[in-house]
N, C-alpha and C positions, 0 to 999 in steps of 0.2 A: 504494500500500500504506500502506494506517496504522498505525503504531508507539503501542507502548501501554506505558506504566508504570503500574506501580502503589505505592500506600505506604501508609504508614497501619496496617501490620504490629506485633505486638508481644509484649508478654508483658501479662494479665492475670487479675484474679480471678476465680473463676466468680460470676456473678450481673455481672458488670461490662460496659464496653461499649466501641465499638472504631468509627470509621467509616474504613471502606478509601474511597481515591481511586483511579483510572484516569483517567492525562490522558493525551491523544493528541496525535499529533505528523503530521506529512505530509499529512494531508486533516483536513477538516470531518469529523465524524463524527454531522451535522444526517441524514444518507440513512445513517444504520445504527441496524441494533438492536445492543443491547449485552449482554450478557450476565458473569456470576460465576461461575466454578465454583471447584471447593476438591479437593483429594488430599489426605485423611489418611496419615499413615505407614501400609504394607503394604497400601495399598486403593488399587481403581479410582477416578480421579477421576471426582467427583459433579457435574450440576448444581447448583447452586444458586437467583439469582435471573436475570431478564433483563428488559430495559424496550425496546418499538417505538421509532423512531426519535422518534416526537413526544413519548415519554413519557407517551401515553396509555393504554396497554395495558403491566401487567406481570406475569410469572409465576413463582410460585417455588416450589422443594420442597417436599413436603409439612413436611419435617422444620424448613424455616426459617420457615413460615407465624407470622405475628404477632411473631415476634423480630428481623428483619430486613427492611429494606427498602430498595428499590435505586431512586435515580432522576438525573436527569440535567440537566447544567447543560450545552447545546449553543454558549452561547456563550463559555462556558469551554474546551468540548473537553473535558470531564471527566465520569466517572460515578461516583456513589458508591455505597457498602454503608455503611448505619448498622446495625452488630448492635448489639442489644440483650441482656440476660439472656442471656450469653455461659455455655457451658456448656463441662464438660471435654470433651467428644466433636465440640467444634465446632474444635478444635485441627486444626489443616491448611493448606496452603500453598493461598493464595488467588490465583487467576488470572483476570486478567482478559480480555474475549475479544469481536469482533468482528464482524458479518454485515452488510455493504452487501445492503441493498432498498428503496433510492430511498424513493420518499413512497410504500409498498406499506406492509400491517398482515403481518406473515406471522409466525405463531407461530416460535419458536425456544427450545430445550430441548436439543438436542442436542450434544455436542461438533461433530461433522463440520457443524451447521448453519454455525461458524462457522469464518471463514480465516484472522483474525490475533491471535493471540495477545501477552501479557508476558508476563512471565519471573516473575510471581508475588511476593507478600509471605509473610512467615509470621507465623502466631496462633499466640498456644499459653494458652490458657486452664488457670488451676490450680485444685485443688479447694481 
């Protein structure tokens, strides 16, 4: 099982910028896709981005296209989120998240794609 923290959380302006970290812990995480999603207050947690295990292949919300982008340092053990042009509605507690598939390409978007979760950072973007 791989252990995930995240950081990189905080408070900032809108228009401003933020890059979350996800380091793991217990395995390589070279044979996983990775994935971001985020829970605003009183809302279902959303996807957001996710990158294949080689970092070749990434996909993200429509809502994060061009402001965000997620990618991955596997000899670190670590995956990032660079936001960009941070906005008030981008405010939510940011989780990072997990899918072992070997040296496979296999799209991942879904919560249930993935089985290990952290414990999340929080944004809070102000106007």
């Amino acid at each position: 099982q791989v252990q995930l923290v995240e950081s990189g959380g905080g408070l900032v302006q809108a228009g401003g910028s933020l890059r979350l970290s996800c380091a793991a812990s217990g395995r390589s995480i070279s044979s996983y896709a990775m994935g971001w999603f985020r829970q605003a207050p009183g809302k279902e947690p959303e996807f957001g981005a996710a990158i294949s295990w080689s970092g070749g292949d990434t996909w993200y919300a429509d809502s994060l296209k061009g402001r965000f982008t997620i990618s991955r340092d596997n000899a670190k053990n670590t995956v990032y989120l660079q936001m960009n042009n941070l906005k008030p509605e981008d405010t939510a507690v940011y989780y990072c998240a997990a899918r072992w598939t070997g040296k496979q390409l296999i799209v991942v978007r879904q919560r249930a794609d993935f089985g290990s979760w952290g414990r999340g950072t929080q944004v809070t973007v102000s106007s």
